[in-house]
N, C-alpha and C positions, 0 to 999 in steps of 0.2 A: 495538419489535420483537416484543415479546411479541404485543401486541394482532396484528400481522399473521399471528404463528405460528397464534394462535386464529383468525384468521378464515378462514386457507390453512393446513395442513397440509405445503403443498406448496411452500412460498415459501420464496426467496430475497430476504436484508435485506441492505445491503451496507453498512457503518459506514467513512466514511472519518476516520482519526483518526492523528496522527502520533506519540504516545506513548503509546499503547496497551498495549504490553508493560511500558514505563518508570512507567504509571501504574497496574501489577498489574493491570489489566481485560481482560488478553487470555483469563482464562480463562472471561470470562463469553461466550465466544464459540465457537461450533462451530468455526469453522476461523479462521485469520489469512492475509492476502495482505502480502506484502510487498513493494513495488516500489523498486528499486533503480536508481540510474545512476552515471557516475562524480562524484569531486568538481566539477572542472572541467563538467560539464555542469549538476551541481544550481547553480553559480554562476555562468556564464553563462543558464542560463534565469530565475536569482532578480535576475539585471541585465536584461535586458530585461521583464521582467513587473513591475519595480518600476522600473522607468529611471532607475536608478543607474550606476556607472561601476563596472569589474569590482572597484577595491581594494573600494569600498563594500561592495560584493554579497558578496565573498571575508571580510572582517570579520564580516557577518554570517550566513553560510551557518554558518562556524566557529563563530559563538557560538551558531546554532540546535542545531549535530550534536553540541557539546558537552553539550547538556543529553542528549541520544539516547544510546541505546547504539550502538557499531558497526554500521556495516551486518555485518558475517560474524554478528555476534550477532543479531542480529534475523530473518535469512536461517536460520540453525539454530533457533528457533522457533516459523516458518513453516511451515505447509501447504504455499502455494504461492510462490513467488517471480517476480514479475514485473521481467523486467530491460531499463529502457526508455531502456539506454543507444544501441539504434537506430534503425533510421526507426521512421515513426508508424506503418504497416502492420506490420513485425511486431511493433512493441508492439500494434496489434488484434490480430493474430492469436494471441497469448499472451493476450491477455484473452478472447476467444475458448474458444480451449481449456480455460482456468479456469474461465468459465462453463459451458459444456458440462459440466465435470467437476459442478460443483455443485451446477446442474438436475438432472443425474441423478439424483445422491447425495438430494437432495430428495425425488425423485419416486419413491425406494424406501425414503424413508421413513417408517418408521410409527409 
């Protein structure tokens, strides 16, 4: 990230990481996004992307978000909050929007 800061002044570096906060590195970061859905949807999506059967997928969603903090804690941390508990379009359009916010923020920076 650095090496791109140096060669753009202007850039946006986008770090996708899921205990970021939990691993004390969110503050090596200008801003945090945090994207959010319900339980029931992070465990049906973790059942079809691993094709397991939903007890599987619901055992282990559970043992992943126990190592995590809360979603409302991770949410109050946040810059931004991306919540992609609906269709796929307004989740673009909320990523969208963040982006936009962030170019900007970039591009008036000095």
């Amino acid at each position: 990230m650095e090496e791109t800061g140096r060669q753009d002044s202007h850039a946006v570096a986008i770090v996708e990481a899921a205990l970021i906060i939990e691993a004390g590195a969110a503050k090596r970061f200008d801003r945090l996004i945090v994207v959010t859905c319900s339980e029931e949807q992070r465990i049906a999506r973790f059942a079809a992307r691993h094709k397991v059967d939903l007890d599987a997928a619901r055992k282990e969603v559970e043992r992943r978000m126990a190592a995590q903090l809360p979603e409302a804690e991770k949410a109050k941390a946040a810059d931004y909050v991306i919540d992609n508990s609906g269709s796929l379009d307004d989740t673009r359009e909320q990523v969208q929007r963040v982006w936009e916010k962030l170019h900007t923020e970039a591009m008036t920076k000095r």
